[in-house]
C-alpha positions as CSV (number, residue, x, y, z in Angstrom):
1,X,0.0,0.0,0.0
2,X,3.2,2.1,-0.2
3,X,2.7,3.5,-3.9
4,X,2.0,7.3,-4.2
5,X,1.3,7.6,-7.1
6,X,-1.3,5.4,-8.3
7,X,-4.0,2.5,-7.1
8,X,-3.1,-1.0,-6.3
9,X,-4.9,-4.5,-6.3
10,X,-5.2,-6.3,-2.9
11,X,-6.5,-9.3,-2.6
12,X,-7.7,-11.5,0.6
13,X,-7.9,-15.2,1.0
14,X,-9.1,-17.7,2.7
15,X,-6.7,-19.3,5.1
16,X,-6.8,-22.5,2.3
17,X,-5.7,-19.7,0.0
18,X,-8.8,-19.2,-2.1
19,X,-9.8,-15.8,-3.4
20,X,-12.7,-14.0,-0.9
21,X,-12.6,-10.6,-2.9
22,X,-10.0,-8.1,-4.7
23,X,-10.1,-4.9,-3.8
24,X,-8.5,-1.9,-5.4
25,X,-6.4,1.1,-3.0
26,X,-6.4,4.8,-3.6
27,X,-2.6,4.9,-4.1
28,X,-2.8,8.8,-3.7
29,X,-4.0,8.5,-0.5
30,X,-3.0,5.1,1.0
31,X,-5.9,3.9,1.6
32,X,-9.0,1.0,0.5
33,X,-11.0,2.4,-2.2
34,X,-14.4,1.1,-0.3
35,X,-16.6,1.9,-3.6
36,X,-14.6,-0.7,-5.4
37,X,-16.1,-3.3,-3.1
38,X,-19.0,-1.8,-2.1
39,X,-20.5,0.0,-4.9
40,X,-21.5,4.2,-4.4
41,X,-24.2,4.2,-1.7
42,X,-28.0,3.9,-3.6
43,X,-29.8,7.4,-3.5
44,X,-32.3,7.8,-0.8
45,X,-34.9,10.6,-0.1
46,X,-37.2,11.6,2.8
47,X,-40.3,11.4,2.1
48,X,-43.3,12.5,4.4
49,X,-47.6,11.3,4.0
50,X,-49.2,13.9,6.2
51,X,-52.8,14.6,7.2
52,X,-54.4,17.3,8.9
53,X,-58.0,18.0,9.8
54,X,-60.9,18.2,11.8
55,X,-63.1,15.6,11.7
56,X,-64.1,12.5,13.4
57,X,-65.5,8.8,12.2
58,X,-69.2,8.0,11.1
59,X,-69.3,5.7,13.5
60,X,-67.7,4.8,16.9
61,X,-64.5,2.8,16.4
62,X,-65.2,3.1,12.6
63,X,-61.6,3.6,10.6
64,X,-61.9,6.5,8.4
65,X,-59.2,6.9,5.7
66,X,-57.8,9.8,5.6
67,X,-54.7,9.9,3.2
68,X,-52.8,7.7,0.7
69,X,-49.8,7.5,-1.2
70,X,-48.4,5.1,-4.1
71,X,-45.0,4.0,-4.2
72,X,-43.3,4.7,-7.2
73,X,-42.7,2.0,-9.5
74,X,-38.5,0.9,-9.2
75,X,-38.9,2.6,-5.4
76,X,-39.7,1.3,-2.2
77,X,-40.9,3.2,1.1
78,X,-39.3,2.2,4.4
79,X,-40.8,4.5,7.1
80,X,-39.0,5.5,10.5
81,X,-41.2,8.1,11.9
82,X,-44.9,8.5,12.8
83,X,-46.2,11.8,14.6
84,X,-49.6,12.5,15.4
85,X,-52.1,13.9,17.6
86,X,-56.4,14.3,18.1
87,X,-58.5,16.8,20.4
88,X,-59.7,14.4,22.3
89,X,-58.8,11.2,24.6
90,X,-60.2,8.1,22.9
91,X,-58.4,8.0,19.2
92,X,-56.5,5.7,17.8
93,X,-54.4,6.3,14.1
94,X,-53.1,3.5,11.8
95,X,-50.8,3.0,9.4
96,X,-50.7,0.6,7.1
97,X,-50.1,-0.8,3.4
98,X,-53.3,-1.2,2.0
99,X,-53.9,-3.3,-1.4
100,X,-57.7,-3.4,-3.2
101,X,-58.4,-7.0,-3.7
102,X,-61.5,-6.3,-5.2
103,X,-65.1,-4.3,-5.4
104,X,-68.9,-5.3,-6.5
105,X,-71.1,-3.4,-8.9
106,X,-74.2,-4.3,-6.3
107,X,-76.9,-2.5,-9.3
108,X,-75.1,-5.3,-11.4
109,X,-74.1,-7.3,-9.1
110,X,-70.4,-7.4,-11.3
111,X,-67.2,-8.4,-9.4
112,X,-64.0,-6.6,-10.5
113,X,-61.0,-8.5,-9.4
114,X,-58.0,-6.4,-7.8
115,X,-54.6,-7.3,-6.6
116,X,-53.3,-10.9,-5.3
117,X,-50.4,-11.3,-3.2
118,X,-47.8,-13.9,-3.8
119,X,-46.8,-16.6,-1.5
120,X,-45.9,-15.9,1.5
121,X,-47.4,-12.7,1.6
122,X,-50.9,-12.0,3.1
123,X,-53.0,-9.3,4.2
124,X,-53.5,-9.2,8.0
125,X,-57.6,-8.4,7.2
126,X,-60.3,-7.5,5.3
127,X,-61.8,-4.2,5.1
128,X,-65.0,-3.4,3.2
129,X,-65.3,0.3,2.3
130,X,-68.5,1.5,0.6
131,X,-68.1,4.0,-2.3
132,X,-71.9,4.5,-2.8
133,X,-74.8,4.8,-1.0
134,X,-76.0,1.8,0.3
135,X,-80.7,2.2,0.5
136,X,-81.0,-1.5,0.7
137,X,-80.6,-4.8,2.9
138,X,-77.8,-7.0,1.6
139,X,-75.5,-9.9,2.8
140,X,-72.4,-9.6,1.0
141,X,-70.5,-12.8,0.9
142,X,-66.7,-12.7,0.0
143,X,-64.6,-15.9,-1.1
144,X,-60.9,-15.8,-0.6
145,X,-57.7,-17.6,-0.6
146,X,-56.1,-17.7,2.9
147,X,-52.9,-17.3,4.1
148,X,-51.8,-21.0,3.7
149,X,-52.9,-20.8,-0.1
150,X,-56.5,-22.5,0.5
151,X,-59.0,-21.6,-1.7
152,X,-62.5,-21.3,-1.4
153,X,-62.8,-20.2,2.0
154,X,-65.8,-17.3,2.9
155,X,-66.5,-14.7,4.9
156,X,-69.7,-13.0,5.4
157,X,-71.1,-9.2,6.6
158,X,-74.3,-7.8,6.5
159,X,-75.1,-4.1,5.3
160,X,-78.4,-2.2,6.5
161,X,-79.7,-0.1,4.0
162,X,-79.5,3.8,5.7
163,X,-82.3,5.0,3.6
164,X,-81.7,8.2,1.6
165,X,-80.9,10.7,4.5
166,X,-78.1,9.1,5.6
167,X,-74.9,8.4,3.2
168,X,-72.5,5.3,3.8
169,X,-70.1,6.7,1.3
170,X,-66.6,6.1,3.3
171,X,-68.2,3.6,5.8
172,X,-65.4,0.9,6.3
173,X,-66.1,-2.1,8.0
174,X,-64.1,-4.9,9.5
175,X,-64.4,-8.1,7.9
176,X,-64.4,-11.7,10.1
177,X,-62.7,-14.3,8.2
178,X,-63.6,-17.6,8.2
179,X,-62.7,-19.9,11.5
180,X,-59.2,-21.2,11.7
181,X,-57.7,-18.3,8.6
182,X,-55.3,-15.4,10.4
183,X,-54.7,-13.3,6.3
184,X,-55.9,-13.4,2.6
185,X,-53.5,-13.5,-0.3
186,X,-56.5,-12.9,-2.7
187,X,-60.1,-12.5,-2.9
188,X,-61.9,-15.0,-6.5
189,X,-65.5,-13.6,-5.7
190,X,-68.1,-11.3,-4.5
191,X,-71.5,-11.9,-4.2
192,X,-74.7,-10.2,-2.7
193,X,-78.7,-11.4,-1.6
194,X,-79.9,-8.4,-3.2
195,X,-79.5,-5.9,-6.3
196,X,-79.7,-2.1,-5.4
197,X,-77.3,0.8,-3.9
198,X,-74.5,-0.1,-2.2
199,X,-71.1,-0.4,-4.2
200,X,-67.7,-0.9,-2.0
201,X,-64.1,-2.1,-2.1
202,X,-62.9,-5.2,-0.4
203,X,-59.0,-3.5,0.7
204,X,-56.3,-5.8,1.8
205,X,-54.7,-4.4,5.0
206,X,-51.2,-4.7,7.2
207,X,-50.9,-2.7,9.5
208,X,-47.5,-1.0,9.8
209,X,-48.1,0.9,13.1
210,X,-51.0,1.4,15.3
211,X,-51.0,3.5,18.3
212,X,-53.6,5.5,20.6
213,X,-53.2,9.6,21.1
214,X,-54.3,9.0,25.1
215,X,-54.7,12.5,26.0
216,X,-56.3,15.3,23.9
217,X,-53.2,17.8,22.2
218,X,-50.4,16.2,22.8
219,X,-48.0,15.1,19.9
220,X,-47.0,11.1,19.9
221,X,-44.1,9.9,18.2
222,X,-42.7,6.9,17.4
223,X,-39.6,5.4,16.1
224,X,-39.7,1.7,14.3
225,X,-36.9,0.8,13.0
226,X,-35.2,1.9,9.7
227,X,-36.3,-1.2,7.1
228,X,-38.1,-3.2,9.7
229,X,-41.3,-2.4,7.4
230,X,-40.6,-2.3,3.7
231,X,-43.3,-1.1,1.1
232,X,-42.7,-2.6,-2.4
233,X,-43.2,-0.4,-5.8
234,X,-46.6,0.0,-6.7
235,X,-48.2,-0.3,-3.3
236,X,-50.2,1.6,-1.2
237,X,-49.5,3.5,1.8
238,X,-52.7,4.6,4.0
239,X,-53.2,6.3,7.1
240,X,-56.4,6.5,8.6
241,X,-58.2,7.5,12.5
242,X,-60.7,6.3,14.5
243,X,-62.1,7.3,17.9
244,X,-64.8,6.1,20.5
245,X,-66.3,9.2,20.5
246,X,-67.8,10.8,17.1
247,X,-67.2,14.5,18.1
248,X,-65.4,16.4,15.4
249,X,-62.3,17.7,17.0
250,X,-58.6,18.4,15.5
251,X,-56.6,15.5,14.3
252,X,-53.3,15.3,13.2
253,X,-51.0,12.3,11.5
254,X,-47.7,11.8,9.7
255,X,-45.8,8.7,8.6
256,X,-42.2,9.8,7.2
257,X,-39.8,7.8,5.6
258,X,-37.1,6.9,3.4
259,X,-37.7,6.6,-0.3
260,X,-35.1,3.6,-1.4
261,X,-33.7,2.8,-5.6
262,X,-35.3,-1.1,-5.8
Protein backbone atom coordinates (compact mmCIF):
# COMPACT_ATOMS: atom_id res chain seq x y z
CA UNK A 1 0.00 0.00 0.00
CA UNK A 2 3.17 2.09 -0.21
CA UNK A 3 2.67 3.49 -3.86
CA UNK A 4 2.03 7.34 -4.17
CA UNK A 5 1.28 7.62 -7.10
CA UNK A 6 -1.35 5.45 -8.29
CA UNK A 7 -4.03 2.47 -7.10
CA UNK A 8 -3.05 -0.99 -6.25
CA UNK A 9 -4.90 -4.47 -6.34
CA UNK A 10 -5.22 -6.29 -2.90
CA UNK A 11 -6.46 -9.25 -2.61
CA UNK A 12 -7.75 -11.51 0.61
CA UNK A 13 -7.94 -15.19 1.03
CA UNK A 14 -9.11 -17.70 2.74
CA UNK A 15 -6.73 -19.26 5.05
CA UNK A 16 -6.77 -22.45 2.34
CA UNK A 17 -5.67 -19.67 -0.03
CA UNK A 18 -8.84 -19.22 -2.11
CA UNK A 19 -9.83 -15.80 -3.37
CA UNK A 20 -12.75 -13.96 -0.85
CA UNK A 21 -12.60 -10.64 -2.93
CA UNK A 22 -10.04 -8.15 -4.74
CA UNK A 23 -10.12 -4.88 -3.79
CA UNK A 24 -8.51 -1.85 -5.42
CA UNK A 25 -6.38 1.09 -2.99
CA UNK A 26 -6.45 4.78 -3.55
CA UNK A 27 -2.58 4.88 -4.10
CA UNK A 28 -2.76 8.79 -3.73
CA UNK A 29 -3.95 8.46 -0.50
CA UNK A 30 -2.99 5.15 0.98
CA UNK A 31 -5.86 3.87 1.59
CA UNK A 32 -9.04 1.02 0.46
CA UNK A 33 -11.01 2.35 -2.19
CA UNK A 34 -14.36 1.14 -0.34
CA UNK A 35 -16.58 1.94 -3.59
CA UNK A 36 -14.65 -0.70 -5.39
CA UNK A 37 -16.05 -3.27 -3.09
CA UNK A 38 -19.00 -1.79 -2.15
CA UNK A 39 -20.48 0.02 -4.91
CA UNK A 40 -21.48 4.15 -4.44
CA UNK A 41 -24.23 4.19 -1.70
CA UNK A 42 -28.01 3.87 -3.62
CA UNK A 43 -29.83 7.41 -3.52
CA UNK A 44 -32.25 7.84 -0.84
CA UNK A 45 -34.89 10.64 -0.10
CA UNK A 46 -37.16 11.56 2.82
CA UNK A 47 -40.28 11.37 2.13
CA UNK A 48 -43.34 12.53 4.38
CA UNK A 49 -47.63 11.30 3.98
CA UNK A 50 -49.18 13.90 6.21
CA UNK A 51 -52.77 14.60 7.24
CA UNK A 52 -54.41 17.26 8.92
CA UNK A 53 -57.97 18.01 9.84
CA UNK A 54 -60.94 18.21 11.77
CA UNK A 55 -63.08 15.57 11.73
CA UNK A 56 -64.11 12.49 13.37
CA UNK A 57 -65.47 8.77 12.22
CA UNK A 58 -69.23 8.03 11.10
CA UNK A 59 -69.25 5.75 13.53
CA UNK A 60 -67.65 4.85 16.93
CA UNK A 61 -64.49 2.83 16.42
CA UNK A 62 -65.21 3.09 12.56
CA UNK A 63 -61.65 3.56 10.62
CA UNK A 64 -61.87 6.55 8.44
CA UNK A 65 -59.20 6.89 5.65
CA UNK A 66 -57.82 9.84 5.56
CA UNK A 67 -54.72 9.94 3.20
CA UNK A 68 -52.79 7.74 0.74
CA UNK A 69 -49.75 7.46 -1.17
CA UNK A 70 -48.38 5.10 -4.05
CA UNK A 71 -45.02 3.99 -4.21
CA UNK A 72 -43.35 4.73 -7.23
CA UNK A 73 -42.66 2.05 -9.52
CA UNK A 74 -38.48 0.95 -9.24
CA UNK A 75 -38.95 2.57 -5.44
CA UNK A 76 -39.68 1.33 -2.21
CA UNK A 77 -40.92 3.16 1.07
CA UNK A 78 -39.31 2.22 4.45
CA UNK A 79 -40.83 4.52 7.05
CA UNK A 80 -39.04 5.50 10.46
CA UNK A 81 -41.20 8.13 11.88
CA UNK A 82 -44.94 8.53 12.80
CA UNK A 83 -46.21 11.76 14.58
CA UNK A 84 -49.61 12.48 15.45
CA UNK A 85 -52.14 13.90 17.61
CA UNK A 86 -56.40 14.35 18.05
CA UNK A 87 -58.52 16.85 20.42
CA UNK A 88 -59.66 14.43 22.26
CA UNK A 89 -58.83 11.20 24.60
CA UNK A 90 -60.18 8.07 22.91
CA UNK A 91 -58.42 7.96 19.21
CA UNK A 92 -56.55 5.70 17.79
CA UNK A 93 -54.44 6.33 14.12
CA UNK A 94 -53.06 3.47 11.84
CA UNK A 95 -50.77 3.02 9.36
CA UNK A 96 -50.68 0.56 7.13
CA UNK A 97 -50.09 -0.85 3.42
CA UNK A 98 -53.29 -1.22 2.03
CA UNK A 99 -53.87 -3.31 -1.40
CA UNK A 100 -57.73 -3.36 -3.21
CA UNK A 101 -58.37 -6.96 -3.66
CA UNK A 102 -61.51 -6.27 -5.21
CA UNK A 103 -65.05 -4.34 -5.38
CA UNK A 104 -68.90 -5.26 -6.50
CA UNK A 105 -71.07 -3.36 -8.85
CA UNK A 106 -74.16 -4.31 -6.34
CA UNK A 107 -76.94 -2.50 -9.30
CA UNK A 108 -75.14 -5.25 -11.43
CA UNK A 109 -74.13 -7.28 -9.15
CA UNK A 110 -70.44 -7.36 -11.27
CA UNK A 111 -67.18 -8.38 -9.41
CA UNK A 112 -64.04 -6.63 -10.51
CA UNK A 113 -60.97 -8.48 -9.38
CA UNK A 114 -58.01 -6.41 -7.79
CA UNK A 115 -54.55 -7.27 -6.61
CA UNK A 116 -53.32 -10.94 -5.27
CA UNK A 117 -50.39 -11.28 -3.24
CA UNK A 118 -47.76 -13.89 -3.82
CA UNK A 119 -46.76 -16.60 -1.53
CA UNK A 120 -45.94 -15.92 1.53
CA UNK A 121 -47.42 -12.66 1.60
CA UNK A 122 -50.94 -12.00 3.12
CA UNK A 123 -52.96 -9.27 4.19
CA UNK A 124 -53.54 -9.17 8.04
CA UNK A 125 -57.61 -8.39 7.19
CA UNK A 126 -60.31 -7.50 5.28
CA UNK A 127 -61.81 -4.24 5.12
CA UNK A 128 -64.96 -3.39 3.24
CA UNK A 129 -65.25 0.26 2.34
CA UNK A 130 -68.48 1.54 0.58
CA UNK A 131 -68.15 3.95 -2.30
CA UNK A 132 -71.85 4.51 -2.76
CA UNK A 133 -74.77 4.82 -0.95
CA UNK A 134 -75.98 1.76 0.34
CA UNK A 135 -80.70 2.15 0.51
CA UNK A 136 -81.00 -1.53 0.67
CA UNK A 137 -80.62 -4.81 2.87
CA UNK A 138 -77.76 -7.05 1.64
CA UNK A 139 -75.48 -9.88 2.84
CA UNK A 140 -72.40 -9.57 1.03
CA UNK A 141 -70.49 -12.81 0.86
CA UNK A 142 -66.70 -12.70 -0.03
CA UNK A 143 -64.56 -15.89 -1.12
CA UNK A 144 -60.89 -15.80 -0.57
CA UNK A 145 -57.66 -17.65 -0.61
CA UNK A 146 -56.09 -17.66 2.93
CA UNK A 147 -52.91 -17.34 4.09
CA UNK A 148 -51.76 -21.00 3.71
CA UNK A 149 -52.90 -20.85 -0.15
CA UNK A 150 -56.45 -22.51 0.50
CA UNK A 151 -59.01 -21.55 -1.67
CA UNK A 152 -62.53 -21.31 -1.39
CA UNK A 153 -62.83 -20.15 1.96
CA UNK A 154 -65.81 -17.28 2.86
CA UNK A 155 -66.46 -14.69 4.92
CA UNK A 156 -69.71 -12.96 5.35
CA UNK A 157 -71.11 -9.18 6.56
CA UNK A 158 -74.29 -7.81 6.53
CA UNK A 159 -75.07 -4.10 5.28
CA UNK A 160 -78.40 -2.18 6.53
CA UNK A 161 -79.69 -0.09 3.97
CA UNK A 162 -79.53 3.78 5.75
CA UNK A 163 -82.34 5.01 3.57
CA UNK A 164 -81.67 8.20 1.56
CA UNK A 165 -80.88 10.69 4.48
CA UNK A 166 -78.06 9.15 5.58
CA UNK A 167 -74.92 8.36 3.18
CA UNK A 168 -72.49 5.30 3.77
CA UNK A 169 -70.14 6.70 1.29
CA UNK A 170 -66.63 6.14 3.28
CA UNK A 171 -68.19 3.55 5.84
CA UNK A 172 -65.40 0.90 6.32
CA UNK A 173 -66.14 -2.06 8.05
CA UNK A 174 -64.08 -4.92 9.49
CA UNK A 175 -64.44 -8.07 7.86
CA UNK A 176 -64.35 -11.70 10.11
CA UNK A 177 -62.69 -14.27 8.23
CA UNK A 178 -63.56 -17.63 8.17
CA UNK A 179 -62.73 -19.92 11.50
CA UNK A 180 -59.25 -21.22 11.69
CA UNK A 181 -57.74 -18.28 8.62
CA UNK A 182 -55.27 -15.40 10.38
CA UNK A 183 -54.72 -13.34 6.26
CA UNK A 184 -55.92 -13.41 2.59
CA UNK A 185 -53.46 -13.53 -0.30
CA UNK A 186 -56.53 -12.92 -2.69
CA UNK A 187 -60.09 -12.54 -2.87
CA UNK A 188 -61.93 -14.96 -6.51
CA UNK A 189 -65.50 -13.63 -5.71
CA UNK A 190 -68.09 -11.34 -4.53
CA UNK A 191 -71.54 -11.88 -4.21
CA UNK A 192 -74.75 -10.19 -2.73
CA UNK A 193 -78.66 -11.40 -1.59
CA UNK A 194 -79.87 -8.39 -3.17
CA UNK A 195 -79.55 -5.90 -6.32
CA UNK A 196 -79.66 -2.13 -5.39
CA UNK A 197 -77.28 0.77 -3.90
CA UNK A 198 -74.48 -0.06 -2.17
CA UNK A 199 -71.11 -0.43 -4.25
CA UNK A 200 -67.72 -0.90 -1.96
CA UNK A 201 -64.14 -2.09 -2.11
CA UNK A 202 -62.93 -5.20 -0.38
CA UNK A 203 -58.99 -3.53 0.74
CA UNK A 204 -56.32 -5.75 1.81
CA UNK A 205 -54.68 -4.36 5.00
CA UNK A 206 -51.25 -4.65 7.23
CA UNK A 207 -50.88 -2.69 9.52
CA UNK A 208 -47.53 -0.98 9.79
CA UNK A 209 -48.10 0.89 13.06
CA UNK A 210 -51.02 1.36 15.27
CA UNK A 211 -51.02 3.50 18.26
CA UNK A 212 -53.59 5.49 20.62
CA UNK A 213 -53.17 9.57 21.08
CA UNK A 214 -54.30 8.95 25.12
CA UNK A 215 -54.66 12.46 25.96
CA UNK A 216 -56.35 15.28 23.95
CA UNK A 217 -53.19 17.80 22.23
CA UNK A 218 -50.35 16.20 22.78
CA UNK A 219 -48.02 15.11 19.95
CA UNK A 220 -46.95 11.14 19.92
CA UNK A 221 -44.14 9.88 18.19
CA UNK A 222 -42.75 6.89 17.37
CA UNK A 223 -39.63 5.40 16.13
CA UNK A 224 -39.72 1.73 14.28
CA UNK A 225 -36.87 0.77 12.95
CA UNK A 226 -35.20 1.86 9.65
CA UNK A 227 -36.25 -1.21 7.07
CA UNK A 228 -38.10 -3.17 9.71
CA UNK A 229 -41.26 -2.43 7.38
CA UNK A 230 -40.57 -2.30 3.70
CA UNK A 231 -43.30 -1.08 1.10
CA UNK A 232 -42.65 -2.55 -2.43
CA UNK A 233 -43.20 -0.42 -5.77
CA UNK A 234 -46.57 -0.02 -6.71
CA UNK A 235 -48.20 -0.31 -3.27
CA UNK A 236 -50.22 1.62 -1.23
CA UNK A 237 -49.54 3.47 1.84
CA UNK A 238 -52.71 4.56 3.99
CA UNK A 239 -53.17 6.30 7.09
CA UNK A 240 -56.38 6.49 8.59
CA UNK A 241 -58.16 7.55 12.51
CA UNK A 242 -60.71 6.32 14.48
CA UNK A 243 -62.07 7.27 17.92
CA UNK A 244 -64.85 6.14 20.55
CA UNK A 245 -66.34 9.20 20.54
CA UNK A 246 -67.80 10.80 17.14
CA UNK A 247 -67.21 14.46 18.07
CA UNK A 248 -65.42 16.36 15.44
CA UNK A 249 -62.26 17.73 16.98
CA UNK A 250 -58.59 18.44 15.49
CA UNK A 251 -56.58 15.50 14.33
CA UNK A 252 -53.27 15.27 13.23
CA UNK A 253 -50.97 12.30 11.52
CA UNK A 254 -47.75 11.76 9.68
CA UNK A 255 -45.83 8.72 8.60
CA UNK A 256 -42.19 9.80 7.21
CA UNK A 257 -39.75 7.79 5.60
CA UNK A 258 -37.13 6.86 3.39
CA UNK A 259 -37.75 6.56 -0.28
CA UNK A 260 -35.11 3.64 -1.42
CA UNK A 261 -33.74 2.78 -5.59
CA UNK A 262 -35.25 -1.07 -5.77
Amino acid sequence: MGDLYGSQDVTIRNDDGTKIVTITTDGAKERLDVNAVLGAPSAVQNAQVIWTGNNAPYKANMWLPVATYTVPTGYYFSPYLMQYSAGNSSSLVRSSEEAVFGSLNTNTNVFTNGVAYTSPKFAAYLELRMTQTCNTNMTITITYTNQSGATGRTATIALIGSGPTQSMIYYTYLITLQSGDTGVRDITNISTSATGNGNFTIHGIIDILRDSADAAGVIYTDYPPLNSYIVPANAVVGLSVTSASTAVVDRYLALTGQIGVV
